[in-house]
C-alpha positions as CSV (number, residue, x, y, z in Angstrom):
1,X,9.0,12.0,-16.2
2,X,10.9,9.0,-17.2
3,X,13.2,8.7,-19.8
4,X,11.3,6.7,-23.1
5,X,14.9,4.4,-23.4
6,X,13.2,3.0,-20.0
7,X,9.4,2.6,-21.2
8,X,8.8,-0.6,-22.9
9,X,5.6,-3.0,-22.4
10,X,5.3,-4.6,-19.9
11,X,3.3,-8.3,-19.7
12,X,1.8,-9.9,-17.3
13,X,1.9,-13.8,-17.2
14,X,-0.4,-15.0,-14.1
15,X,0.0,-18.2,-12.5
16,X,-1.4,-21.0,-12.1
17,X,-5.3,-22.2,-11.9
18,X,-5.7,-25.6,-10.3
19,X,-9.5,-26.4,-11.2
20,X,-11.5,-26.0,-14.3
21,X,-13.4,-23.3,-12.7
22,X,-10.6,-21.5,-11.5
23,X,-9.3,-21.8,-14.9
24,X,-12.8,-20.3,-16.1
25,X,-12.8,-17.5,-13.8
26,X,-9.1,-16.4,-15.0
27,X,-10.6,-16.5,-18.6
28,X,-13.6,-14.4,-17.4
29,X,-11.2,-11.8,-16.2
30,X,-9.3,-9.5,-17.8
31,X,-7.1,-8.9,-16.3
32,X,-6.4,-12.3,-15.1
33,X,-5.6,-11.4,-11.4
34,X,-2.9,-8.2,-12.2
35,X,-6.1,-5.8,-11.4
36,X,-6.6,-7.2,-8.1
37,X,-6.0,-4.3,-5.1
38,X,-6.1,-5.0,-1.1
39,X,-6.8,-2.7,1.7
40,X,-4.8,-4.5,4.4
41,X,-1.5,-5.5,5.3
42,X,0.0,-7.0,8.9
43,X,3.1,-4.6,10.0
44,X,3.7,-7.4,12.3
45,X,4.0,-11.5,12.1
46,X,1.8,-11.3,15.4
47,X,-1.6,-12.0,13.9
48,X,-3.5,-11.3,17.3
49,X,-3.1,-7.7,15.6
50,X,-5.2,-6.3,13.7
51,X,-4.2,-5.6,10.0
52,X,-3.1,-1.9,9.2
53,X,-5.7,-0.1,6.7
54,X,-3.5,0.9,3.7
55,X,-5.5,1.1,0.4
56,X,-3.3,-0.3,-3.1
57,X,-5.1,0.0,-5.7
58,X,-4.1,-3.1,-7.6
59,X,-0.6,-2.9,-10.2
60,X,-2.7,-2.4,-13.3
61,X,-4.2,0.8,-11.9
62,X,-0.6,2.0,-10.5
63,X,1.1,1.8,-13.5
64,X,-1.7,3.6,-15.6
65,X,-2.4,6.8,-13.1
66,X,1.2,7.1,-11.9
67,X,2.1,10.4,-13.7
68,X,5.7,9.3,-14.0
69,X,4.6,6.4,-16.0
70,X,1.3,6.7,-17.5
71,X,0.9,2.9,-18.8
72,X,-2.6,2.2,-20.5
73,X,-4.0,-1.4,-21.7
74,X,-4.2,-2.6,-24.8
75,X,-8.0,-3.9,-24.9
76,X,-9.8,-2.3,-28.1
77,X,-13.3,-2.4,-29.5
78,X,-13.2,-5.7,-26.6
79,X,-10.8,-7.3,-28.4
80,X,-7.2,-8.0,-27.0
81,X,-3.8,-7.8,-29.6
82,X,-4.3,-11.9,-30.1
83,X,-8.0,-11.7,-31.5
84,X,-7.6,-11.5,-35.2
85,X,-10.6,-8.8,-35.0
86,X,-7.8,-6.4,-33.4
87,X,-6.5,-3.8,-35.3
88,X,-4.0,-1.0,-34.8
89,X,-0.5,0.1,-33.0
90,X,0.8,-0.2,-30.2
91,X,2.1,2.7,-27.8
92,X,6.1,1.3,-26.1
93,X,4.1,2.2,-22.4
94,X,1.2,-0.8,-22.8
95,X,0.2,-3.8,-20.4
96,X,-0.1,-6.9,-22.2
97,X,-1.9,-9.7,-20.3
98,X,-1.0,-13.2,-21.5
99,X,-4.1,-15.0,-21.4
100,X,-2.9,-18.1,-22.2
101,X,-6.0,-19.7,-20.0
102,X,-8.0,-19.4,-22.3
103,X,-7.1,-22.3,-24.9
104,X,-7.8,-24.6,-21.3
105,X,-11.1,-22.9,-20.1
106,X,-14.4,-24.3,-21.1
107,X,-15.4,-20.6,-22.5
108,X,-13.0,-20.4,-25.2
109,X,-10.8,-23.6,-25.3
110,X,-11.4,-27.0,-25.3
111,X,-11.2,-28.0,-21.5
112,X,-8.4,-29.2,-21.7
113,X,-5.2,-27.4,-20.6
114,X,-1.8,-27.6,-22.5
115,X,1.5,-28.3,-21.2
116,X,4.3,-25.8,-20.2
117,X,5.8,-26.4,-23.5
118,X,2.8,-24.6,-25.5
119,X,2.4,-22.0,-23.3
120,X,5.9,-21.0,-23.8
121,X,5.6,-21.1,-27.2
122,X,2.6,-18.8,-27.1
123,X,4.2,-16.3,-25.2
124,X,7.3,-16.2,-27.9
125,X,3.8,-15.6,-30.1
126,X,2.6,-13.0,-28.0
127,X,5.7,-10.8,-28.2
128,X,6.6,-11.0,-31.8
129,X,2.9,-9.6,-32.1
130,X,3.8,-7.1,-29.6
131,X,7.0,-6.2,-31.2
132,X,5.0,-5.6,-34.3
133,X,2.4,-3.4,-33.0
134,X,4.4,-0.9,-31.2
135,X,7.5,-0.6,-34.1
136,X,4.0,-0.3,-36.7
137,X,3.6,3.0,-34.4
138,X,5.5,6.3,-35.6
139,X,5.2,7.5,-32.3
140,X,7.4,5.0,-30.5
141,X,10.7,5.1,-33.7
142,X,12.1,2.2,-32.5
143,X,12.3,-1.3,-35.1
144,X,12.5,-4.4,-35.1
145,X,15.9,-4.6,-33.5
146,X,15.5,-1.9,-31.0
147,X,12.3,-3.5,-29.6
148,X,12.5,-4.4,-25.7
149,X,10.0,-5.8,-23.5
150,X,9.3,-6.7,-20.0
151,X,8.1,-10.2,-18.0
152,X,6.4,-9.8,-15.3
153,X,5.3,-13.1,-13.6
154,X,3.1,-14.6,-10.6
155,X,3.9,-18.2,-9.5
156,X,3.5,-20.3,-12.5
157,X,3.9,-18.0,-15.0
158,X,7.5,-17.7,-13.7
159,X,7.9,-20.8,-15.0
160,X,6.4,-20.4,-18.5
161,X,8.3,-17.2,-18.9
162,X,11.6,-19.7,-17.8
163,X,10.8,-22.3,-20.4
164,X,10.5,-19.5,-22.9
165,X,14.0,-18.1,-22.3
166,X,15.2,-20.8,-21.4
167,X,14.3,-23.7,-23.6
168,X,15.6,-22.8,-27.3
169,X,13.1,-24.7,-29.0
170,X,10.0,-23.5,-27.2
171,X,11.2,-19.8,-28.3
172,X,9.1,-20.5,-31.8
173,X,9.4,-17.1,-33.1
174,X,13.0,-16.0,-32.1
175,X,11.8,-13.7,-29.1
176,X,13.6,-13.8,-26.0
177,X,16.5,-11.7,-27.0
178,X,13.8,-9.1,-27.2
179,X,13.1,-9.4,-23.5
180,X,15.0,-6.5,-21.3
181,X,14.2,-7.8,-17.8
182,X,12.3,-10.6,-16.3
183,X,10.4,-9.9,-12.6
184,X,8.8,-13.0,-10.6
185,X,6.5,-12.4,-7.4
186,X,6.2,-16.2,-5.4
187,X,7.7,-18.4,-8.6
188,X,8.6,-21.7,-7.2
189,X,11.4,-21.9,-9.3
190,X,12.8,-25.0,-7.3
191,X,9.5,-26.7,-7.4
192,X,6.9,-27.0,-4.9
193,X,7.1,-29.2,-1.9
194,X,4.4,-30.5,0.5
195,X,5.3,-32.5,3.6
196,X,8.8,-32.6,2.8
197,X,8.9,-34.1,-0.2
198,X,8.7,-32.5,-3.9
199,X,5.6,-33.3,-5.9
200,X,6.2,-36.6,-8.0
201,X,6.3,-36.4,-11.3
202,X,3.6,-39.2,-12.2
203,X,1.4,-37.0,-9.9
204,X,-0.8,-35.1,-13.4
205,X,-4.0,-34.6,-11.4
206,X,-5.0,-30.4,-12.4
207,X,-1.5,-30.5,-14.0
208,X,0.2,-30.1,-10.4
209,X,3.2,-32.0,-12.0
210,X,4.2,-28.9,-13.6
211,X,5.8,-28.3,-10.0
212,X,7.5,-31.5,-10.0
213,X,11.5,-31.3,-10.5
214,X,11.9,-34.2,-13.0
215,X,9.3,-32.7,-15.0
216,X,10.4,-29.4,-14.8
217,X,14.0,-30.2,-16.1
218,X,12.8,-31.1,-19.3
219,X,10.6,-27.9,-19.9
220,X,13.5,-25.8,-18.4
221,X,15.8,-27.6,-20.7
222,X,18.0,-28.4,-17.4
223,X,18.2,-32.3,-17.6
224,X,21.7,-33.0,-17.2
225,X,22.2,-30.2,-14.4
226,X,19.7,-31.9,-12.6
227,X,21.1,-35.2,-12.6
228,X,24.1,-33.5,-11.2
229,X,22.5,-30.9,-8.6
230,X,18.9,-32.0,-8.3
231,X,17.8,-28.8,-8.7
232,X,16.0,-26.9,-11.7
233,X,16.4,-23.0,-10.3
234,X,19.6,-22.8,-12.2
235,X,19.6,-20.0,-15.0
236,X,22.4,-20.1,-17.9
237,X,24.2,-16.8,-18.5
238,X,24.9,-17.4,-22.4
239,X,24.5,-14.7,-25.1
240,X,21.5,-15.7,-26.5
241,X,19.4,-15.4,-23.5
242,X,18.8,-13.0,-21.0
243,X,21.3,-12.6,-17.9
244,X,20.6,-13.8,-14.8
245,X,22.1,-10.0,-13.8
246,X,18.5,-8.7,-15.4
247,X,16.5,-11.2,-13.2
248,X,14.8,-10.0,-9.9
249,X,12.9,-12.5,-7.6
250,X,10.2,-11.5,-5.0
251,X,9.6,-13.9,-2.0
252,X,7.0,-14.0,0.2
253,X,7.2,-15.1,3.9
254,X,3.8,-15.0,5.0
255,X,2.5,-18.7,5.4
256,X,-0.1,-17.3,7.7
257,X,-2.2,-15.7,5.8
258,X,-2.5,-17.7,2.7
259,X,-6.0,-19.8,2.7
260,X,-6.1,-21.5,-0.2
261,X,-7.9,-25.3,1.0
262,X,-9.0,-23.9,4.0
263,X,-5.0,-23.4,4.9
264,X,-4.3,-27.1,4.2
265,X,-1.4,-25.8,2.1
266,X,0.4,-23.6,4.5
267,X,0.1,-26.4,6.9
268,X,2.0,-29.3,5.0
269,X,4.1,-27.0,2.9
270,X,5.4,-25.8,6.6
271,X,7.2,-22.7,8.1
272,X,9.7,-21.0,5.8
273,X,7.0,-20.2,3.1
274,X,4.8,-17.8,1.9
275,X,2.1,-20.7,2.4
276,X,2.8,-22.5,-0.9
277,X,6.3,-22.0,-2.1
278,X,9.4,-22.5,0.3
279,X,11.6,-19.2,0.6
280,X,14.5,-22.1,0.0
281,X,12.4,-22.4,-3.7
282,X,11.4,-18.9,-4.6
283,X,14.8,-17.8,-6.4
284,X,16.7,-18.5,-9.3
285,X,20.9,-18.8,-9.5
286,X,23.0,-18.1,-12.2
287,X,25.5,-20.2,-13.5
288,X,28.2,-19.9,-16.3
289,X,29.1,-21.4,-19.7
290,X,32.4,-23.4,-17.8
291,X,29.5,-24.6,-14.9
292,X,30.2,-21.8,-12.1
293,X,27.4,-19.9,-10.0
294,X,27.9,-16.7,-11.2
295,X,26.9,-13.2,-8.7
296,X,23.7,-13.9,-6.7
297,X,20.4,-12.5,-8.8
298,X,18.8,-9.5,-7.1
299,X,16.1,-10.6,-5.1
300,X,13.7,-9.6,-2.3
301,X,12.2,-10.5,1.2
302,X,8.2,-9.4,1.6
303,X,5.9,-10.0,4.6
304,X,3.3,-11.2,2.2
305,X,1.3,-14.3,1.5
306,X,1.1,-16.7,-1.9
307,X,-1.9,-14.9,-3.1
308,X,-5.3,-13.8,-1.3
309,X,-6.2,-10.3,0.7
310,X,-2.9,-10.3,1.9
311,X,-0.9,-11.8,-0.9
312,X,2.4,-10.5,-2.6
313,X,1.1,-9.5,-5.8
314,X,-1.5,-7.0,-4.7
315,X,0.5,-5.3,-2.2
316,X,2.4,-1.4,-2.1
317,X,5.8,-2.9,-1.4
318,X,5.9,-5.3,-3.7
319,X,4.9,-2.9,-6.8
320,X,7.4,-0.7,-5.2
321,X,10.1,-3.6,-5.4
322,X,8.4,-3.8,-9.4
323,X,9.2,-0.6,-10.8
324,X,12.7,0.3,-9.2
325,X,13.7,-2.7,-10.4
326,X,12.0,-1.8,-14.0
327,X,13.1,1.6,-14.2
328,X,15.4,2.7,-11.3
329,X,18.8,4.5,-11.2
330,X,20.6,2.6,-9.3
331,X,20.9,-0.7,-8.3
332,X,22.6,-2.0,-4.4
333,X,23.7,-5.5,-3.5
334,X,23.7,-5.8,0.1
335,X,26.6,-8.6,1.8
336,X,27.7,-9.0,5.3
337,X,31.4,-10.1,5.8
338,X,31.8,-12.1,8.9
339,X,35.4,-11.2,10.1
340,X,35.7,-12.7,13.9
341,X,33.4,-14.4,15.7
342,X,33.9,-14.8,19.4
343,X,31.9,-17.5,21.1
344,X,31.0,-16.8,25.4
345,X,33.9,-17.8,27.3
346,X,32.2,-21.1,28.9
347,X,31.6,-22.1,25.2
348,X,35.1,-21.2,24.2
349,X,36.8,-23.2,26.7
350,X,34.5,-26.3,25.9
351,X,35.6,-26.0,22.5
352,X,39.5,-25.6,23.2
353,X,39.1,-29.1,25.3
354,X,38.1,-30.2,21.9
355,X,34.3,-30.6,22.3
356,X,32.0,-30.0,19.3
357,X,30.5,-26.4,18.9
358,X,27.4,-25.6,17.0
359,X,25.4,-22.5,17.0
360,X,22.9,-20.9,14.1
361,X,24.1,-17.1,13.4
362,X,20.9,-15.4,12.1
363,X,21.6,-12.2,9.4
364,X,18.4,-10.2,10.0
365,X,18.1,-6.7,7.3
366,X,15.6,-4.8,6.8
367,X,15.5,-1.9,4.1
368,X,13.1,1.1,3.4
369,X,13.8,3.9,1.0
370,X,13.5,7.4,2.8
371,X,10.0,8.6,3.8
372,X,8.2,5.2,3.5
373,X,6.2,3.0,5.9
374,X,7.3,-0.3,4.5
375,X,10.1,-2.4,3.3
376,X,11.4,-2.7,-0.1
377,X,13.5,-6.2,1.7
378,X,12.5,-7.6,5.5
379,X,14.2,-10.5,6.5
380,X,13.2,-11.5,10.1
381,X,14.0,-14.5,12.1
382,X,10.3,-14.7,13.4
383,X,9.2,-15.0,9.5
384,X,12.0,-17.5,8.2
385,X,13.6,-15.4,6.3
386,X,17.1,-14.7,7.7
387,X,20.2,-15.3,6.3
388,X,22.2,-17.9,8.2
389,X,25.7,-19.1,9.3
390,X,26.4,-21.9,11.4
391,X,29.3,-21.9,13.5
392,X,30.3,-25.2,11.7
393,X,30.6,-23.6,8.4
394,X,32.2,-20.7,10.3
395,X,35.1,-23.3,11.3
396,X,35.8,-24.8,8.4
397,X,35.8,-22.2,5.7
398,X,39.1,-22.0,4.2
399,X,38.6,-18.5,3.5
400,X,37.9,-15.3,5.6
401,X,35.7,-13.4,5.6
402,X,32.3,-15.5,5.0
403,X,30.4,-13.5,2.8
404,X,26.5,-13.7,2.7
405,X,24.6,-11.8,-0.2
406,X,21.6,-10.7,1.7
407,X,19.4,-8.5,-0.9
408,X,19.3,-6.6,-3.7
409,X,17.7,-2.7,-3.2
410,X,16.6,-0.6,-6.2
411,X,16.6,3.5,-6.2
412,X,14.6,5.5,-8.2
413,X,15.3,9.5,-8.9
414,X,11.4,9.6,-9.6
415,X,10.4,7.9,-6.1
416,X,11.8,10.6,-4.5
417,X,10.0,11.7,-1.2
418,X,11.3,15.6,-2.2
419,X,12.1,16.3,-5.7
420,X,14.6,18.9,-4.5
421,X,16.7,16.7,-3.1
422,X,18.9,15.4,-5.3
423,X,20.2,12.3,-2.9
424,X,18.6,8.8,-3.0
425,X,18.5,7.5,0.8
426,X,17.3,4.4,2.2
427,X,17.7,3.4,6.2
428,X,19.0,-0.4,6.9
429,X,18.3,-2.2,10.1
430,X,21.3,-5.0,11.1
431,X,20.4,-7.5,13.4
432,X,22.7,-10.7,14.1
433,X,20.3,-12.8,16.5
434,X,22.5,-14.1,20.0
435,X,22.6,-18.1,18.5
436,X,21.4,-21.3,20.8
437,X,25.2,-22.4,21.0
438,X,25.5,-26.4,21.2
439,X,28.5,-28.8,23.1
440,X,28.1,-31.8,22.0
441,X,25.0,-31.4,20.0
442,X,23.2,-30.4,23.4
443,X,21.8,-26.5,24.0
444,X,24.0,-24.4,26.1
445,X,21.6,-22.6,28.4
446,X,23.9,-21.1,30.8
447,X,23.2,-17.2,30.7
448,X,21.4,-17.4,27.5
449,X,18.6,-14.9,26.7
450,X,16.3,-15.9,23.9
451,X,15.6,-13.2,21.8
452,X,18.9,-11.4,22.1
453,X,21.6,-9.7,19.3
454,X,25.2,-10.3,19.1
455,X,24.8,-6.8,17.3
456,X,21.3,-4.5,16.2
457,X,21.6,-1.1,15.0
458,X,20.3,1.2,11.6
459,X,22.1,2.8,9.5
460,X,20.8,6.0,7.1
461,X,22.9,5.6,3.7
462,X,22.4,8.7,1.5
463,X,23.8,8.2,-2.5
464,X,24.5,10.8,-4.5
465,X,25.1,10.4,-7.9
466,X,27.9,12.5,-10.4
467,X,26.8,16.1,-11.7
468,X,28.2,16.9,-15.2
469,X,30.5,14.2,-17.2
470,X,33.1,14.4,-15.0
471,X,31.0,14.4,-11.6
472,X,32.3,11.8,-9.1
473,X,29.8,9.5,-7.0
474,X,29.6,10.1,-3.0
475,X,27.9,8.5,-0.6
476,X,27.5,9.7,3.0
477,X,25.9,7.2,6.0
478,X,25.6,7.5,9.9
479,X,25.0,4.7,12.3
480,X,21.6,5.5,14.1
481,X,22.2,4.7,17.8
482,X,24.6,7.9,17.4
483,X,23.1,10.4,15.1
484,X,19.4,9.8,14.4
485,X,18.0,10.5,11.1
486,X,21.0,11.9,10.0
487,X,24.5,10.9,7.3
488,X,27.2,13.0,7.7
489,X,29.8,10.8,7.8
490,X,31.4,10.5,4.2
491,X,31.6,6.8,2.6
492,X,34.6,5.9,0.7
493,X,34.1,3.9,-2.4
494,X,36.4,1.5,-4.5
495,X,35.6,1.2,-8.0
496,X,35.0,-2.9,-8.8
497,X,37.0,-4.4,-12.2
498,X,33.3,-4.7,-13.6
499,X,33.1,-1.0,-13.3
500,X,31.0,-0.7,-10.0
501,X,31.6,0.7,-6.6
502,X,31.8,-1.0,-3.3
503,X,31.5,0.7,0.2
504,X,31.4,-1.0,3.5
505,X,30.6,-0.3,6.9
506,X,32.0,-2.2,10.3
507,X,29.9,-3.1,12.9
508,X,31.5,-5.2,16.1
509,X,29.2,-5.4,19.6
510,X,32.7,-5.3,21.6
511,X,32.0,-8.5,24.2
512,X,31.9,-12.1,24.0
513,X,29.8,-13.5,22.7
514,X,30.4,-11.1,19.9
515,X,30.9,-11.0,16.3
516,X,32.6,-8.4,13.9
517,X,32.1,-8.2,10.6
518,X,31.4,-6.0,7.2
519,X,28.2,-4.7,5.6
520,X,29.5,-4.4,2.1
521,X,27.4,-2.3,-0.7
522,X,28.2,-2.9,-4.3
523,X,26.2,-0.1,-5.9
524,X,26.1,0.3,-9.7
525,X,23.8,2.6,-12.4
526,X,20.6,0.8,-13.5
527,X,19.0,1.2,-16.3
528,X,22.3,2.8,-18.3
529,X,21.8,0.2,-21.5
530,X,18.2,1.9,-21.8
531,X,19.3,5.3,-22.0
């Protein structure tokens, strides 16, 4: 069972309704989308498949039959912890939904829908209420100060949970230091872009302004960084907000499948998307009080849609992604150092008579804990979703190696596949895709196989944390293409100066064209402040 230091509510904001009856039907639900399951998902971007039948019942029903968690909702008598008819406590392992719809709908509201702004304010509101509730309760003994919640947002309401902890003034009730972590599934936290271009701020029509960058740098209380960067996905680590090191971001890649306006959308927003919001768009970065990005915020690759039957919220791997991230043990940042690259020898010599090479190196990973069927990260080439070098940026770094942050995986002693097995494991696939190289902006065709890798292979990386006080970390992996389903080779770790450990593995084809490089690990408990 988990440990209560870990169990704290958990709310739901949804996202965002573009019509009035959309806007109805959220308010008619209660649930407002979280309850929604699917029995499909596409193993493969090849949609001349057929979908494979696996049954998720939806996040709400997860989180309350999952015997390790045993969440329950907070409805009463019909009432919800808002209505002034509701009366009572609060258990620390309750699903809040923020319906804050339902001022906008023509069913309880005025028809009208607020801006950003208000809805922030609301959900400051909606967890001071919360807070009260569960310290009113004996059986939680936490107060006022030890109270700790969770955000857990779709699309928009990434963005209305951003203005909240973001935007000082919106935080009406002094909340957001009460907030422990803060999830996003598809948030468009760099605005929304159709044909190319960012949705203008003058455009109000159904509020889709709320997308626009100029208009989201005043909500997000990010004017003057915009004027400098002209982007609004910047997140201030400060110590009266939460740190971007407590922020995860899911990203979808599945334009395909998303149909909203008869797939309209997915065809002007483009490839690169999950069919509404551009991967590019779908994360947030940190940045410090003296204006540097700080470390890359954990996030996510899923082969999921914007919303729909196949969409990223109703879907195994991303509530998988969900509660590692909530309560997991340990957390994993995934790099790749790029030590040498060696272009073919055709290319080379072309380059050494001082002709301009170009070529597009493509990161592909993909992660699955042990015993699973899907991916807690998948970053394909086919989907848009690789991380990328070009041979440009290769030559002109100052420093070496180039380091790429690829992912961020989550372990959970609870998820195991056998309890008696103390290790947490997960298998990696590395692929580095063979690049079109370019002389003289023009495609170098000779002996060039589409579809090839510089390097591929999977490696099985089994942690296993101390035993007793004095217990030491170890971590034992084995490159695939030698020893299947196995690690036996010990892992030597460094201990970081911010009290983490880093392990690495080299990986080098041997031939031209050819690359050698690192996959660095920076593994750290989760989850320690809670317990």
């Amino acid at each position: 069972m988990k440990r209560d230091g870990v169990l704290h509510p958990i709310i739901y904001v949804r996202g965002y309704a573009m019509s009035r009856s959309e806007i109805d039907e959220t308010t008619a639900d209660p649930f407002c989308g979280f309850n929604v399951g699917s029995t499909v998902f596409r193993a493969t971007a090849d949609r001349t498949s057929p979908p494979r039948k696996y049954i998720f019942a939806s996040p709400v029903v997860r989180l309350t039959s999952d015997p390790n968690l045993k969440y329950s909702d907070v409805f009463t008598n019909g009432h919800d912890v808002m209505d002034d008819e509701w009366d009572g406590t609060l258990s620390r392992k309750s699903i809040v939904i923020y319906r804050y719809y339902d001022s906008a709908s023509n069913l309880f509201g005025t028809g009208q829908t607020p801006k950003i702004d208000d809805f922030a304010k609301g959900l400051s509101r909606l967890i001071s209420r919360i807070r009260e509730l569960v310290c009113r309760n004996p059986e939680n003994g936490i107060t006022s100060a030890q109270f700790r919640c969770y955000l857990v947002a779709h699309s928009m309401g990434g963005l209305v949970c951003r203005s909240f902890l973001q935007n000082a003034a919106l935080d009406v009730d002094g909340t957001r230091q009460c907030v422990d972590k803060f999830f996003t599934y598809a948030t468009p936290h760099n605005g929304i872009e159709v044909a190319g271009a960012n949705v203008p701020a003058w455009l109000a029509a159904n509020d889709i302004s709320n997308f626009s960058r100029e208009y989201m740098a005043g909500y997000l209380d990010l004017k003057a960084l915009f004027e400098n960067t002209k982007r609004v996905d910047w997140v201030r680590d400060t110590t009266d907000s939460l740190s971007s090191e407590r922020m995860f971001c899911l990203i979808g890649t599945d334009r395909s499948d998303y149909e909203a306006a008869l797939g309209l959308s997915r065809s002007f927003v483009g490839h690169g998307s999950d069919g509404l919001v551009r991967i590019e768009n779908a994360s947030v970065r940190g940045i410090t009080s003296d204006g540097q990005e700080s470390a890359p915020v954990a996030k996510a690759f899923v082969y999921r849609s914007h919303s729909g039957s196949f969409g990223i919220v109703n879907s195994e791997e991303s509530y998988q992604n969900l509660i590692r991230f909530l309560f997991g043990d340990i957390r994993v940042d995934i790099w790749i150092d790029v030590e040498e690259i060696r272009l073919p020898e055709d290319v080379q010599k072309e380059g050494e008579a001082g002709k301009t090479i170009d070529a597009l190196y493509q990161f592909e990973i993909l992660a699955s804990p042990r015993g699973k069927l899907w991916y807690l990260t998948r970053r394909i080439a086919e989907e848009d979703s690789v991380a990328c070098l070009t041979h440009k940026e290769w030559m002109k770094a100052s420093q070496k190696p180039q380091s790429l942050y690829v992912s961020s995986v989550f372990l959970d002693n609870d998820a195991r596949v056998d309890p008696n097995r103390r290790s947490l494991a997960y298998s990696m696939m590395l692929g580095v895709r063979v690049p079109d190289y370019e002389v003289e902006r023009r495609v170098w065709l000779n002996e060039h196989y589409e579809g090839g890798y510089l390097f591929r292979d999977s490696v099985v990386i089994e942690i296993f944390p101390p035993v007793g006080d004095n217990g030491q970390w170890s971590v034992m992996y084995d490159w695939q293409s030698g020893n299947p389903g196995k690690a036996t080779k010990p892992l030597a770790a460094t201990p970081t100066p911010d009290g983490k450990l880093a392990f690495s593995l080299g990986f080098d084809n041997g031939k031209k064209p050819g690359m050698r490089g690192r996959v660095r690990f920076i593994a750290s408990e989760w989850n320690k402040w809670n317990r």
